[in-house]
VMD Tcl script that draws the C-alpha trace (Angstrom):
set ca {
  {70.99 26.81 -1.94}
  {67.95 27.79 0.12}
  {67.37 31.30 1.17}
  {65.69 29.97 4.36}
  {66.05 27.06 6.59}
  {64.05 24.41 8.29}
  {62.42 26.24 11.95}
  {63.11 29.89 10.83}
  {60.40 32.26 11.41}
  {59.22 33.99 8.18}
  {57.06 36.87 7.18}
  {54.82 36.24 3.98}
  {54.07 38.94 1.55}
  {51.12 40.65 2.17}
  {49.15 40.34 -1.33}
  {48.56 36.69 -3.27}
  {51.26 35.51 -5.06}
  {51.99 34.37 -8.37}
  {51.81 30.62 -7.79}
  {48.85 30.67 -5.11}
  {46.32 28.50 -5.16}
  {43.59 30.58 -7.65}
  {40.48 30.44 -5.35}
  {42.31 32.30 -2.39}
  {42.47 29.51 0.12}
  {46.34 30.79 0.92}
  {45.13 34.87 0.99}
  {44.42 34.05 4.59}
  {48.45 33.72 5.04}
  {49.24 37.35 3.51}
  {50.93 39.27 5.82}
  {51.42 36.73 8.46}
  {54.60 35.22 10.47}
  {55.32 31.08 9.42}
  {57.71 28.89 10.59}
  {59.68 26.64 7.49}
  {58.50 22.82 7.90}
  {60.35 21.63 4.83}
  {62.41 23.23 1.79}
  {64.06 22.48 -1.07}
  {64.47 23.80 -4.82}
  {63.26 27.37 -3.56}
  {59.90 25.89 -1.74}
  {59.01 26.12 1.51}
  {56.28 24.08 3.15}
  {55.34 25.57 6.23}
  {54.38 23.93 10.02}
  {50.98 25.98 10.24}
  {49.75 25.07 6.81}
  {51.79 22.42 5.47}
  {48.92 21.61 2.42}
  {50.64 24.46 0.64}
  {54.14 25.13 -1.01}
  {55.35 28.60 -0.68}
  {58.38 29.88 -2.81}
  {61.16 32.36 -2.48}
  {59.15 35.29 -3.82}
  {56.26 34.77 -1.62}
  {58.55 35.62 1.67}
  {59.67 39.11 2.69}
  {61.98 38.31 5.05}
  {63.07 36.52 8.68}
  {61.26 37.17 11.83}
  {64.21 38.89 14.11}
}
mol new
graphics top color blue
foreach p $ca { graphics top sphere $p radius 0.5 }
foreach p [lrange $ca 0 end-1] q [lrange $ca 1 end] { graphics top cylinder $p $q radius 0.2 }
display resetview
């Protein structure tokens, strides 16, 4: 079960996480507000950058 769904609004932790791509090109996504494209198995793929997979641990939380 998915702790997010397709259109919610999410926040993104605000330092690189575990899985992120090693050169940085997702650091410009710390700290800012997503919206969920596409999940499943705990990844998210998100409408504003949908080259990158974003998982569970890499979100703080819903937008309210």
């Amino acid at each position: 079960m998915e702790l997010y769904n397709n259109g919610d609004k999410v926040i993104i932790r605000s330092t690189r996480g575990m899985g992120w791509n090693p050169r940085g090109e997702m650091d410009q996504y710390c700290g800012k507000t997503l919206t969920i494209k596409k999940s499943g198995f705990g990844l998210y793929v998100m409408e504003e950058c949908p080259e990158w997979f974003f998982d569970d641990d890499d979100i703080v939380g819903l937008v309210e």
